[in-house]
N, C-alpha and C positions, 0 to 999 in steps of 0.2 A: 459559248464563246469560242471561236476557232482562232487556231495559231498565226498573231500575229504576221502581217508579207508585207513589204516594199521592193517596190522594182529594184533590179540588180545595179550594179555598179557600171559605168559606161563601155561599153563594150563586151558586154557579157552578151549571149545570144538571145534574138527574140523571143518572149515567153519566158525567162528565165527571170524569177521571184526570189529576192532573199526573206529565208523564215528564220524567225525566233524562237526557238524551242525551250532557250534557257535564259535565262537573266543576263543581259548584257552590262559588265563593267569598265571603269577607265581606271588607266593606273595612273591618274592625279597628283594622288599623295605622295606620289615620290617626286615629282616637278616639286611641288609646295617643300617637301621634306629635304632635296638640292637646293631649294632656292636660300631658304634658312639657314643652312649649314652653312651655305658660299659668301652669304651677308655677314653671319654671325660671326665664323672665321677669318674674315677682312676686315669686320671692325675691334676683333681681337686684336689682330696682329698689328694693328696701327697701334691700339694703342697700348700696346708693349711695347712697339720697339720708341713709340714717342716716352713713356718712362722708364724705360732700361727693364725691361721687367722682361727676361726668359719664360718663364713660367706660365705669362701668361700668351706670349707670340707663340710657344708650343701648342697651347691651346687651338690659339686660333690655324695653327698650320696642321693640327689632329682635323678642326672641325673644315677646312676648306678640302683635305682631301677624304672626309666624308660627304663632305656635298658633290667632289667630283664622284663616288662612288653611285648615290643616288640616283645620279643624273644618267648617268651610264646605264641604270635599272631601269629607269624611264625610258630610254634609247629603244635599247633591247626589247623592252615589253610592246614596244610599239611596232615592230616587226612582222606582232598577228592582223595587222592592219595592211601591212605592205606583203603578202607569202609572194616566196621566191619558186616559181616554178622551173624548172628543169626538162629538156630533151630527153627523151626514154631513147633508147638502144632500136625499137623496132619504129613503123611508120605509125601517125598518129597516136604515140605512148609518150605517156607526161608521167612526170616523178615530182614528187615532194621527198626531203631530207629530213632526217630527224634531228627538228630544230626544237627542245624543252623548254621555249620562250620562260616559261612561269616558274622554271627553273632558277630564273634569275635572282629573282627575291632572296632566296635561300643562300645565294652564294655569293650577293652583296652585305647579307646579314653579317655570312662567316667571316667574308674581307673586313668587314667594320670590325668586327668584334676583334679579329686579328690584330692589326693596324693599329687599335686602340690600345690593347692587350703591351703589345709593342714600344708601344711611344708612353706609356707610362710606365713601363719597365725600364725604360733607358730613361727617360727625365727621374725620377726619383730611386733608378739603381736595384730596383728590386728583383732578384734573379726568377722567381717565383713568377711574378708579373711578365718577364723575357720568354720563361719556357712556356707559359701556355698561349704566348703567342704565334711561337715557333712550331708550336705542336697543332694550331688550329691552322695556321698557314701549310704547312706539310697536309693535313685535312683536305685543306683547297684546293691543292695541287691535286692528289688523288682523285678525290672527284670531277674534278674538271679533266683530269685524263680520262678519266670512263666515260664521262660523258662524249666528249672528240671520239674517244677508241668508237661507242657505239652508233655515232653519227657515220662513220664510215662504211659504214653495212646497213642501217635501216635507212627501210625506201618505205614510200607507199606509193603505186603505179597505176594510172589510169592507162585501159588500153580501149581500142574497141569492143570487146568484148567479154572484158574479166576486168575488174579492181584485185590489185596485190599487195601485199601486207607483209613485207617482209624488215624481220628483226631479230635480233639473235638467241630470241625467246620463241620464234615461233614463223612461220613463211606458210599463209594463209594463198590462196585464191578463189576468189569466188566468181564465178560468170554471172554477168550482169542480168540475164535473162529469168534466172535461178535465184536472185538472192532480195529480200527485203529489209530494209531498213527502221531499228527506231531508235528512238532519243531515248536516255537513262541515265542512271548515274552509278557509280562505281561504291565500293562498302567506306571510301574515305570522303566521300561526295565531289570527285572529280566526273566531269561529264564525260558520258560514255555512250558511242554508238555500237548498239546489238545489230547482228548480221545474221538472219534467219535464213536457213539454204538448205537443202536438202543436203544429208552427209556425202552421200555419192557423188556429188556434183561438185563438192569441194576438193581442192588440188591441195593437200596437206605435204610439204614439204619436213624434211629434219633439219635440226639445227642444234647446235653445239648446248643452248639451257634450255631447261625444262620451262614449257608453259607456265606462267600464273594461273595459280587456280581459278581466280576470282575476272580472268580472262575468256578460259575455256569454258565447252558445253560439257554441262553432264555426260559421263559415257554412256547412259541408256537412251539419249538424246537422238534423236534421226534429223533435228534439223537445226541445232545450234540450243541459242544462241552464242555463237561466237562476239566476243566486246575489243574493241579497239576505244581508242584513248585519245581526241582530238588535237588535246593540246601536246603531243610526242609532235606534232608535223609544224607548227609555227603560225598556224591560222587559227582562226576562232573558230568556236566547235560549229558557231552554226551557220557560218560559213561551211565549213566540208559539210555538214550535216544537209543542207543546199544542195549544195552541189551534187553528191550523190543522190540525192533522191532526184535532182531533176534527168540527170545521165542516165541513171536506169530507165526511167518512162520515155528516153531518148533517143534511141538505135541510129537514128539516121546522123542527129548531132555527133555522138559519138565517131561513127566511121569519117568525120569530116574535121573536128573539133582541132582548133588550134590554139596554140601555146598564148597569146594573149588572150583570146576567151576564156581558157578555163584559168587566167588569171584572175579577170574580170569576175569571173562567179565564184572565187575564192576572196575576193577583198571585200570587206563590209561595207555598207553605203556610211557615209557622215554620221560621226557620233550624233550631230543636230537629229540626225533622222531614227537613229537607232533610243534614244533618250526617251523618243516620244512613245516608244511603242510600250504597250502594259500588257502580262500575261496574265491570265488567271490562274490564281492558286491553284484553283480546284481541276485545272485542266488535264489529265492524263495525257502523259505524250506514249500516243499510240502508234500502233505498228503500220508503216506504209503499207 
């Protein structure tokens, strides 16, 4: 059985195929999971404030501004559907930002759990219930700074002639001509695209943190594999995963390629379309 294809998204270049490598999902649950919360918490708050009951309009004003929290994770996550591409500095060079879409999850979790943490420290006075809400919201902050601080330095760069990979762990380039592509997955099972290249031919830049181990190639390696992380960039993996393998068997696209095509082959076709496709278990996702 070969890897799932649907033509590209409209305006993506002729010939140009979106593939499935990995399991495609919808972040659903969190619409269904805001919708509840925002019902629930309105019919709380009516009916406290129609019985004088505090206790329980708290409630419903905890649970509406966790349904607004959800909905917000819904927003967000749907962004790997919409990638924002970006003008590069030289002639026909496009950029992606380091947008951790699936990052969100995590730090709608922490807000709720905050929030919560919060609002039932102050309705029932408990100091205990105050600090560990105070101490998980300070949490939030934090990471949410590292995350913006490291959004302001990583790129990843299509040019004509080289894809670049640059992040404060590590400022990879590899020339297009030189390097090949496959699908994988990382030791926590996030999807991971390997970069096979001859070492010579790779532009190794410094940077202020040491590589991830479970990034870099073996030192006795002469041709990688080097691993990048699809979801760091705000699109779905097989979408870039697409894209790069079609730009590499592409030289002529490349020297011509414009900022709304390599939009177009970065956005997934209709969930309707992507639902239907089935992978095989047993399928090895091999090396282009």
């Amino acid at each position: 059985m070969s890897i799932p294809t649907v033509p590209g998204h409209p305006g993506a270049p002729p010939g140009y195929a979106w593939r499935c490598v990995w399991p495609e999902s919808r972040a659903i649950g969190w619409s269904v999971a805001s919708l509840a919360a925002l019902v629930g918490g309105a019919a709380c708050s009516v009916v406290g404030m129609v019985f004088g009951n505090r206790s329980v309009v708290g409630i419903g004003g905890l649970l509406l501004l966790l349904g607004g929290i959800a909905a917000l994770t819904y927003f967000v996550m749907g962004i790997e559907d919409r990638p924002e591409v970006r003008a590069g500095d030289a002639e026909n060079t496009f950029v992606l930002r380091y947008f951790p879409v699936r990052l969100a999850p995590v730090l709608a979790g922490l807000a709720a759990v905050a929030v919560a943490a919060l609002w039932l420290g102050v309705l029932a006075r408990e100091l205990e219930s105050t600090l560990c809400g105070i101490a998980l919201l300070v949490a939030l902050l934090l990471l949410t700074g590292l995350t913006l601080s490291y959004r302001r330095t990583a790129r990843l760069s299509f040019s004509p002639d080289a894809i670049r990979i640059t992040t404060r762990n590590f400022d990879w380039e590899f020339p297009w001509d030189a390097a090949h592509f496959a699908a994988g997955f990382d030791p926590k099972g996030a999807e991971t695209i390997e970069i096979r290249c001859p070492r010579d031919a790779v532009t190794t830049r410094r940077t202020p943190r040491r590589t991830p181990t479970h990034l870099r190639p073996p030192a006795d390696s002469l041709d990688g594999p080097w691993k990048i992380t699809p979801i760091m960039w705000g699109v779905r993996p097989n979408s870039l995963y697409s894209t790069m393998t079609h730009l590499r068997a592409a030289p002529e696209l490349r020297a011509a390629l414009t900022r709304p095509q390599l939009t177009a082959m970065l956005t997934p076709p209709p969930w309707g379309t992507r639902r239907t496709l089935h992978l095989d278990p047993a399928l090895a996702l091999d090396l282009e």
